[in-house]
N, C-alpha and C positions, 0 to 999 in steps of 0.2 A: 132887181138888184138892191135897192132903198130897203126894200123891205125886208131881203134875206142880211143886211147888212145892220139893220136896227134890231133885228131879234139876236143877232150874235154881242152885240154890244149889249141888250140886256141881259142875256146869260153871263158875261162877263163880270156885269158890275153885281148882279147876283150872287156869284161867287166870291168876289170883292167882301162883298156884305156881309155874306156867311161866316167868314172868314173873322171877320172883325169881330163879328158876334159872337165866337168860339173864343177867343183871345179875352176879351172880354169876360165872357164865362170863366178863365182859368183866374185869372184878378179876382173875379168877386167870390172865388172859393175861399185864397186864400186870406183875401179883406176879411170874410167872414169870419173864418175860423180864429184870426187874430183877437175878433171881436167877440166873440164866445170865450174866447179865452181870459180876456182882463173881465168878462163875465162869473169866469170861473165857473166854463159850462164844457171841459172837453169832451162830453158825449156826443152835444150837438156838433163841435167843431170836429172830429173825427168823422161826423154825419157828412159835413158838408167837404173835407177833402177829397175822402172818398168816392164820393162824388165827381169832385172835380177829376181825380185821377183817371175817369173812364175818360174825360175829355182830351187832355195835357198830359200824360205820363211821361211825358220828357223835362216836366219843368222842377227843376233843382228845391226851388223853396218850397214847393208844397211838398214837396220830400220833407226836406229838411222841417218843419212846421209838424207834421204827422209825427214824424218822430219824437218832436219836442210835446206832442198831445198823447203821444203812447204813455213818454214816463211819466204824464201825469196820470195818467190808467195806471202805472204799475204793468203793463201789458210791454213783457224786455223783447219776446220772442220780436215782436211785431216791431218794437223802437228799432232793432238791430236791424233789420229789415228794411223799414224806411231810410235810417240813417245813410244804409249799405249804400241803398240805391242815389241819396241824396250825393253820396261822394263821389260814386261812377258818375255821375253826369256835373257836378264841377268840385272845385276844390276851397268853394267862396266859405263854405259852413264849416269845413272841418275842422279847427280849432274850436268853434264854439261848439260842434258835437261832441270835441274830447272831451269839454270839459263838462258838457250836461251828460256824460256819460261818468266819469271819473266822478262828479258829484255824487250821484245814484248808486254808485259802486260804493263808495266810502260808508255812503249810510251802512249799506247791506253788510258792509265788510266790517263795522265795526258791531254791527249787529250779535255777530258770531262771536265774539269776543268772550260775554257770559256764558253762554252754554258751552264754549269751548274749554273756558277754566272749572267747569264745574264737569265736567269730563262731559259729556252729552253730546258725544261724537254726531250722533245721526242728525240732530237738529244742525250742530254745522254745516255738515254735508247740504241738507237742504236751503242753507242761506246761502252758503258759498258755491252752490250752482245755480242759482239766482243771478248772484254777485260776476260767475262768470259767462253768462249771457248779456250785461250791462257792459262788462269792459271783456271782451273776450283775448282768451290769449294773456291773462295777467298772471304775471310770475308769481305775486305773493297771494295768489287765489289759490293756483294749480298745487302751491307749497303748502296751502294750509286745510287743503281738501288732502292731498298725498300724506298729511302725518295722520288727519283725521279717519281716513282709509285704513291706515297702519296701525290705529290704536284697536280698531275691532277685526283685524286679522283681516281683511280684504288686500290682501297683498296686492293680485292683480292691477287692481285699482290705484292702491297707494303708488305702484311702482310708474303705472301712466300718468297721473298724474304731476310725480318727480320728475320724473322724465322732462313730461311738456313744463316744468318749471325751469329747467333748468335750459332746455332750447329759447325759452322766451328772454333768458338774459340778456343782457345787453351790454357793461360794462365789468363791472365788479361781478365774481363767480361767488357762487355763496356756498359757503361752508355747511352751514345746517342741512339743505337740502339732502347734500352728499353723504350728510353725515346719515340721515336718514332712510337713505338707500343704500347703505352698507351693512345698516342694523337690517332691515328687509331683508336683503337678498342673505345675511349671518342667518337668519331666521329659518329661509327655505336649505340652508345647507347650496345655497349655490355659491360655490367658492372662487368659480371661473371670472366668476362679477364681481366675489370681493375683493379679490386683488387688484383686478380692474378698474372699481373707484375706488381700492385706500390710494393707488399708485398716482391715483388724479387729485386725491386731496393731498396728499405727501409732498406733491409738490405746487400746490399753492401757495402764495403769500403766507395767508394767514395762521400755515405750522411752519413759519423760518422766520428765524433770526429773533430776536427776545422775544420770549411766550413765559405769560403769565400764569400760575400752578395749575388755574381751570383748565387752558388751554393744550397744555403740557402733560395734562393727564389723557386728554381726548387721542392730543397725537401720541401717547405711547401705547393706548386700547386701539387704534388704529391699523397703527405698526403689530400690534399682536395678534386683532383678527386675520391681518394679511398672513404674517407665520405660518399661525395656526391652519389656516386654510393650505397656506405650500403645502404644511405637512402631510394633512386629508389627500391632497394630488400626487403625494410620493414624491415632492418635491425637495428632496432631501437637502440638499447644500444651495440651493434659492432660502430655505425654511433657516437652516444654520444665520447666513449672511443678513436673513433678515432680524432673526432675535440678535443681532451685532448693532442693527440700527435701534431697536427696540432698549439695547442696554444702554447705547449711546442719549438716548433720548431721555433716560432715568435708569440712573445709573446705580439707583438704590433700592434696586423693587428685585428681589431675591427671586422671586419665580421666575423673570426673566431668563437670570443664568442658569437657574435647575432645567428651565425648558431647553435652551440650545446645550448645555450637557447631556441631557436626553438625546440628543439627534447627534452629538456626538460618540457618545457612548455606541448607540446604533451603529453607526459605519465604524465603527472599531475605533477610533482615532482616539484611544485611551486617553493620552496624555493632555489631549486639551480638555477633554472629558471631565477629567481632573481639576483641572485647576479652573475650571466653571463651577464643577460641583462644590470646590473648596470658596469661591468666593461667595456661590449662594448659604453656606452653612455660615461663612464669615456674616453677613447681614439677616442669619435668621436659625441662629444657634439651635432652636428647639427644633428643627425639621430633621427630628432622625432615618426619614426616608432618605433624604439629599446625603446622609452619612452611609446608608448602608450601601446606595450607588454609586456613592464615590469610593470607597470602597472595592466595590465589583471591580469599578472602571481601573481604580489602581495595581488590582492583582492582576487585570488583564495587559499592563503595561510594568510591573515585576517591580513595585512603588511601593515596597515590603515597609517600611519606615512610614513612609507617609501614609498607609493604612494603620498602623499604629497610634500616630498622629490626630487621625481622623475618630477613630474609636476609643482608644483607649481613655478617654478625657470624661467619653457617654458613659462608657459601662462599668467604668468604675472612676467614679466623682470623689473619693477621697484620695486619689493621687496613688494608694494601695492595692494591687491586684492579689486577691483572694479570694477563695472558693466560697465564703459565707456572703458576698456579695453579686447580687444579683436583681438589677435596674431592667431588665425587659426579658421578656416569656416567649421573643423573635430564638431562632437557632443561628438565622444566617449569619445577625452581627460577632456571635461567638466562633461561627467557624468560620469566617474571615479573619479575625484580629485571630485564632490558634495557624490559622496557615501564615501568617506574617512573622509570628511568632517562630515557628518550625521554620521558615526559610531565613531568617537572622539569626536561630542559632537557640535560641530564648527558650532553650525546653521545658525549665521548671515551670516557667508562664503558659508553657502551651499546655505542660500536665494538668494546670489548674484550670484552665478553658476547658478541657476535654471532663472532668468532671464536673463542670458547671453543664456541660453539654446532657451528660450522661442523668442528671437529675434533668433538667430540660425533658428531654426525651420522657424518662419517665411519669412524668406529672402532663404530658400530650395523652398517657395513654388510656 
């Protein structure tokens, strides 16, 4: 019994020993590698954690250690990796991995700054998916890889990339992005998405309440994409309501009103047709098409005066209606202002359109 009794006691302390030895072992890896490091040898000190880690892979600092010896290799795949692991097993490093991370990123990220001014989109792309393996999941990476995508038609791309920028926020929603992914998707003709984020930047902060001209121009090319897109969708009276917000928004940009008279005129609704078409000619006198539409729009609602109004000022500029005068080679504006004419009464003026007509006609042929 002495004897089965002292051979289990030496296997014991055996183990004991072992044990210590291995423990031991995990220490002097990462002694080492510290010591290679104020050497300014991470070759060797990636030698020797590597190492250790076949023995200890549970131990936090030689994680944390490996990682901080990757970003002096420049080797991110690998830093991300160690870090990863360093954070699943505690949470002692992680502040100080944000910030040897967010260092490394900043170089990288300011790196792309030149070749991004200098348009050289694809060398961006290559820093800034660098930049996003060092901090992964960063807003103003994913933001500046998505425009850089967008400058050389990689739509695709650009648009995941926007996407993941804008999922990564946190507080403050950023404008630019959006605004970015609405030029994209104007681009592909996907209209379903442009309404979709003008209606998400429309109501952000940053288009309410005083906005300054730069800003003011963005939201009224905003508001007009989204329009323009109802219209593409046959979205006729969404398209109307929305050049309402568009005029609201600048209240002095003439195509505005010519566009929702358009859409007016379409659904027949003459009379407001009208007096769109009359305030976009009010803010942009030379636009004889907005004349000869309004026009149309007024005959179709029996505005026999106000089509007078509207023409007679174009086609004849000395105030005189005479057959020796003749300002445009069109027929329509003549036989609209002659049917205005004939329904007030006005015959002599009509006989004189109807010969203006009649040379017209001739000199087409």
């Amino acid at each position: 019994m002495r004897i089965q009794w002292g051979r289990f006691a030496i296997s014991v302390t055996f183990i004991v020993l072992l044990a210590v030895t291995m423990v031991g072992c995990q220490s002097t890896s990462v002694r080492s590698a510290k010591i290679y490091m104020q050497q300014d040898d991470p070759e060797n000190a990636k030698e020797v954690l590597l190492e250790g880690a076949k023995y200890s892979p549970e131990d936090p600092e030689l994680w944390y250690i490996l990682g901080k010896v990757y970003a002096e290799l420049d080797e991110w795949a690998e830093m991300d990796a160690a870090f990863n692991k360093a954070n699943e097993l505690t949470s002692k490093y992680s502040d100080d991995i944000k910030v040897t991370r967010y260092e490394n990123w900043r170089m990288k990220f300011n790196a792309a700054v030149t070749p991004f001014n200098d348009g050289d989109y694809e060398a961006v792309i290559e820093i800034l998916q660098t930049a996003l393996v060092i901090k992964p999941n960063d807003m103003e990476t994913h933001k500046r890889l998505g425009t850089s995508y967008l400058q050389i038609g990689q739509f695709g791309l650009a648009e995941e990339h926007l996407l993941a920028a804008i999922a990564a926020e946190e507080d403050a929603q950023d404008l630019s992005t959006r605004r970015n992914l609405l030029l994209l998707y104007w681009q592909q003709e996907d209209y379903d998405k442009v309404i979709k984020i003008a209606d998400e930047m429309l109501a952000m902060d940053a288009y309410n309440g005083e906005l300054d001209e730069e800003t003011n121009a963005l939201k009224s090319d905003t508001i007009q994409k989204k329009a323009l897109s109802l219209q593409q969708l046959n979205r006729t009276d969404d398209a109307i309501a929305t050049w309402t917000d568009a005029i609201a928004s600048d209240p002095n940009n003439a195509d505005f009103y010519f566009n929702k008279a358009l859409l007016l005129h379409s659904a027949e609704r003459f009379a407001e047709a009208a007096v769109a078409y009359r305030k976009s000619i009010e803010l942009n006198p030379d636009d004889n098409e907005a004349r000869i539409n309004a026009a149309r729009a007024m005959l179709g609602g029996e505005q026999y005066q106000s089509i007078v109004d509207v023409l007679e000022p174009w086609l004849f500029p000395g105030g005189s209606v005479a057959d020796d005068v003749v300002v445009s080679d069109q027929m329509d504006p003549y036989m609209l202002l002659r049917a205005a004419y004939l329904n007030l009464g006005m015959d002599n003026k009509a006989d004189i359109l109807a010969r203006i007509l009649v040379r017209l006609q001739e000199q087409g042929r």
